[in-house]
N, C-alpha and C positions, 0 to 999 in steps of 0.2 A: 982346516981339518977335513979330512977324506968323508967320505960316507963310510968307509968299514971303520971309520977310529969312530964316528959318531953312534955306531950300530954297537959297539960295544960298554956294556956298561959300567958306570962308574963303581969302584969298591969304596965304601966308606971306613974310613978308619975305626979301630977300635970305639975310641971315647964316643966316635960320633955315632955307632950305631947303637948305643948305651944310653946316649942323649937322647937319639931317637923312640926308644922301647919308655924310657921315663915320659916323653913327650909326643903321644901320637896324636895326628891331626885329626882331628873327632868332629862331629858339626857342633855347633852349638845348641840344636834343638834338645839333644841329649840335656845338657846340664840345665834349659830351660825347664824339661817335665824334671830331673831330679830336685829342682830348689821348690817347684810345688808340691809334692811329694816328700819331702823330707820337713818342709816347712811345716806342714799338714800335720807331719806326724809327728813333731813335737808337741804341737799342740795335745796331740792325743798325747802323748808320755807324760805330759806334768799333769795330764789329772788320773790315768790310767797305772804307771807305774812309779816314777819318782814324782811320788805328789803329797810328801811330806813335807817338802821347804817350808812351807807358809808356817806349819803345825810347828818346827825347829824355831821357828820365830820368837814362838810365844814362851818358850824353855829356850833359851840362850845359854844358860849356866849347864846346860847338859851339853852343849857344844865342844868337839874336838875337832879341830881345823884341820884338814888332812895336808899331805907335803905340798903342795902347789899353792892349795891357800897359805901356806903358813913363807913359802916363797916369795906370794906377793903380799904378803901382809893385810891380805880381806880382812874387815872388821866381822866384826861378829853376827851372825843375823840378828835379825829384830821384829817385829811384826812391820816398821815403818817400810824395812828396804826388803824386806821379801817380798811383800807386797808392792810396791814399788818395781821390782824386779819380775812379777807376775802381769803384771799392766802392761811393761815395757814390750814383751817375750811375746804376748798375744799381737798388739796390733804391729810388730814386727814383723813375726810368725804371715800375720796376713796378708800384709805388707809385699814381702818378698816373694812368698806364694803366688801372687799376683802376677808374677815377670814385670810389676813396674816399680823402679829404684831399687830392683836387687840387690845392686852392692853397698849402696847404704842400709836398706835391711838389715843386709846380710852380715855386714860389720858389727850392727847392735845384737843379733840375733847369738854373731858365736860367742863374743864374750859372757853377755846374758846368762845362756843356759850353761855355759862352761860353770858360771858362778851357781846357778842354777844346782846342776849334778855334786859340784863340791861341799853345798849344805846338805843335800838331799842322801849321800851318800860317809857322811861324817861319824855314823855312828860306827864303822868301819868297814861294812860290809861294801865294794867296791865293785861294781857289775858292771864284768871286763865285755861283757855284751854293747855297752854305750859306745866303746872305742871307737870303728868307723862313723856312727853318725855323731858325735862330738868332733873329728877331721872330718868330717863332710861337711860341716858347716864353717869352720874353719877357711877351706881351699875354696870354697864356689865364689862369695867374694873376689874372689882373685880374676874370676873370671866374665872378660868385659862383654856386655850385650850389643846383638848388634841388631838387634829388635824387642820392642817390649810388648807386654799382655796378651794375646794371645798369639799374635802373628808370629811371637819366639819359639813355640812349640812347633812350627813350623819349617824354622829359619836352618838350611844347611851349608849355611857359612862354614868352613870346615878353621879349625883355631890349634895349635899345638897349646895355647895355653889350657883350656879345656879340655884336650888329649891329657894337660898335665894333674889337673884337677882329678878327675876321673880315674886316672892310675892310682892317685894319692889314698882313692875310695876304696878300691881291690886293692891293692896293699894292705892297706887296716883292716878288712874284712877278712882277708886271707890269713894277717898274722892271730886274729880273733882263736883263729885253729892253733895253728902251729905252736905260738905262747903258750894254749892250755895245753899242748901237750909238754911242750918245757916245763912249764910248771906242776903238772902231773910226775914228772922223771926225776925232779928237783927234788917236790916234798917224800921223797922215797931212794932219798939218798944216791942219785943217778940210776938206779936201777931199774928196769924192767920188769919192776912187780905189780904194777898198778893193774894192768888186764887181767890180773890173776888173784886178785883181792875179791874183798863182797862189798866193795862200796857202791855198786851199786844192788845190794841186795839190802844195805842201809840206809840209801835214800829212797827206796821204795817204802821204806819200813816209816820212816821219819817222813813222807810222803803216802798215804796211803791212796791208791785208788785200784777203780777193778782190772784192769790192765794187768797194771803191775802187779797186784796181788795174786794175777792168775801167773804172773812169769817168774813169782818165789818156788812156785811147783815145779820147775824145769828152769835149776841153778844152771845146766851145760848151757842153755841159751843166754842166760847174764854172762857170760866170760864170754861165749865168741860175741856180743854186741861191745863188751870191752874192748876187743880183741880188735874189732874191723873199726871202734871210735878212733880210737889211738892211732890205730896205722892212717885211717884217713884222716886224722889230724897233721902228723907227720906228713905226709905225701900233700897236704893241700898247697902249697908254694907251688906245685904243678899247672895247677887252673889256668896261670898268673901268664902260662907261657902255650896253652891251648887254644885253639882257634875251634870257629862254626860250631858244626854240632857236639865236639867232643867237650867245648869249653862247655854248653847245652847241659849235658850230661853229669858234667863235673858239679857243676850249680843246681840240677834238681836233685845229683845224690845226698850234697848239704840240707837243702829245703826238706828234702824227706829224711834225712838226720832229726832236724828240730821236728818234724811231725810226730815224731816217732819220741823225741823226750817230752812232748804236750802231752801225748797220749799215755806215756807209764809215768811219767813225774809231775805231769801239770809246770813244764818251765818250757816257755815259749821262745825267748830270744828274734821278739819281732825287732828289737834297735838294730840286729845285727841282719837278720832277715830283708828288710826293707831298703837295706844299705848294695841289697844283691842285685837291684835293679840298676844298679853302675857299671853290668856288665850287660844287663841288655841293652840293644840296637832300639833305644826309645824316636831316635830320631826319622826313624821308618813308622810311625806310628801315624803323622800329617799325613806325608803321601800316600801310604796304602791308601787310605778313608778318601781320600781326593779321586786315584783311580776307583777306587771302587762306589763311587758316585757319578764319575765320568761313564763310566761302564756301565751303568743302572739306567743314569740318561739314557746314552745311547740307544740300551733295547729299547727301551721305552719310545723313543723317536722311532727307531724299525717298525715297533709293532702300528703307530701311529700309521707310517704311510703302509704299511701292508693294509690296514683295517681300512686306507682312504682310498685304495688300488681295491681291493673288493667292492666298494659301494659303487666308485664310479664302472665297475663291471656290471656290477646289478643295473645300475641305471641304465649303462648303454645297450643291455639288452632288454631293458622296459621298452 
């Protein structure tokens, strides 16, 4: 081979650059801080928002199994296996958090809470918010450590299976939007009336707080917030395909989405929130702190021999 055949670059075929965008080579320090982080924050979710399981225990006969459970044929809760399932989930939870035996963790952690959500969310109401981090815990398993406890959060091994995990996370976060807005267009018979409704002058009403109470006075502001939800629901598959700061952008106009429903409805959507750190670059988080300790030395070493270059000046003109 020439130098100018070597100088010119390879084309990847279709499928392969499709394989590639599913599987990008990402370090592994990333899914190190997400498995502590996400493990963390389960923990917070079963006592902070789905933290009825245990209480479904004790009332079994008010139990309706939803389609998954009733797929695999989950028995019933009870106070014996909720509890049992609440034991298991914490020292997993900690466990995996840890970066040491993640993927045995993390194997106990997603069936767990998978069963976990399926009691906890039985009475029917089904909170399409849990989606990415229910497949966030699902995929990280999958992917192999090539350091543990804390030296992982450091480790820039670069892995496609971990590029593949990670995608797995932005996918489900992304479809979190896009779904509610199908299902918005759905329950309105395909049509595009939803932006032009007062539901959200309903759930304010059915929600009360001062916020919102003060934006029932100025209905034209409820329709354009309908207006730009919707559209930036539809349009969120975009992100997916956004680089540097424009992805930046895309992901705090989301975050200040949800600030903005805490703030007039009091509905947070942290399961879905905390799942958006799978698009940040976590794995620059070691090295910065490393130079910028290197760098801190350093002055400090300057200031040292300058301060030792003035004395011995002083002395030698004593």
């Amino acid at each position: 081979m020439s130098a100018a055949d070597a100088a010119v670059p390879v084309r990847r075929s279709l499928p392969a650059r499709v394989a590639g965008w599913f599987t990008p080579s990402i370090a592994l320090a990333r899914v190190a801080w997400l498995r502590t982080v996400l493990y963390l924050f389960v923990i917070l979710d079963m006592h902070a928002f789905v933290r009825d399981t245990r209480l479904k225990g004790e009332h079994s006969d008010l139990y309706q199994p939803l389609l998954l459970a009733r797929i695999f044929e989950l028995p019933k809760p009870s106070v014996a296996n909720t509890t049992t399932l609440y034991v298991v989930l914490i020292v997993a939870c900690l466990v995996g958090a840890s970066n040491y035996f993640p993927r045995i963790a993390g194997w106990i952690v997603a069936p767990a809470f998978t069963w976990w959500v399926l009691i906890g969310m039985s009475d029917g109401k089904v909170d399409h918010d849990h989606l990415a981090l229910v497949i966030a815990l699902w995929v990280l398993p999958t992917v192999r450590s090539g350091k543990r406890g804390l030296a992982s959060y450091g480790d820039q091994t670069r892995s496609e299976a971990a590029g593949w995990a990670v995608r797995c996370v932005q996918i489900c976060v992304i479809a979190t939007y896009f779904l509610s807005a199908v299902a918005k267009l759905r329950s309105a018979g395909w049509a595009l009336t939803w932006p032009g409704s007062a539901v959200l002058t309903w759930a304010i009403v059915r929600r009360p707080h001062p916020v919102g109470e003060w934006l029932l006075h100025h209905p034209w502001m409820l329709h354009v917030m309908q207006w730009v939800g919707i559209i930036a629901e539809l349009l969120s598959p975009v992100i997916l395909w956004l680089k540097g700061r424009w992805q930046l952008l895309g992901a705090l106009f989301f975050l200040g989405f949800h600030a903005a429903n805490t703030a007039i409805l009091l509905i947070h959507f942290l399961p879905t929130v905390v799942c958006w750190l799978a698009f940040a670059p976590l794995e620059r988080i070691v090295p910065w702190f490393r130079r910028r300790r290197a760098s801190d030395r350093d002055a400090g070493e300057a200031e040292d021999q300058a301060e030792e270059g003035r004395q011995a000046k002083e002395q030698a003109g004593a």
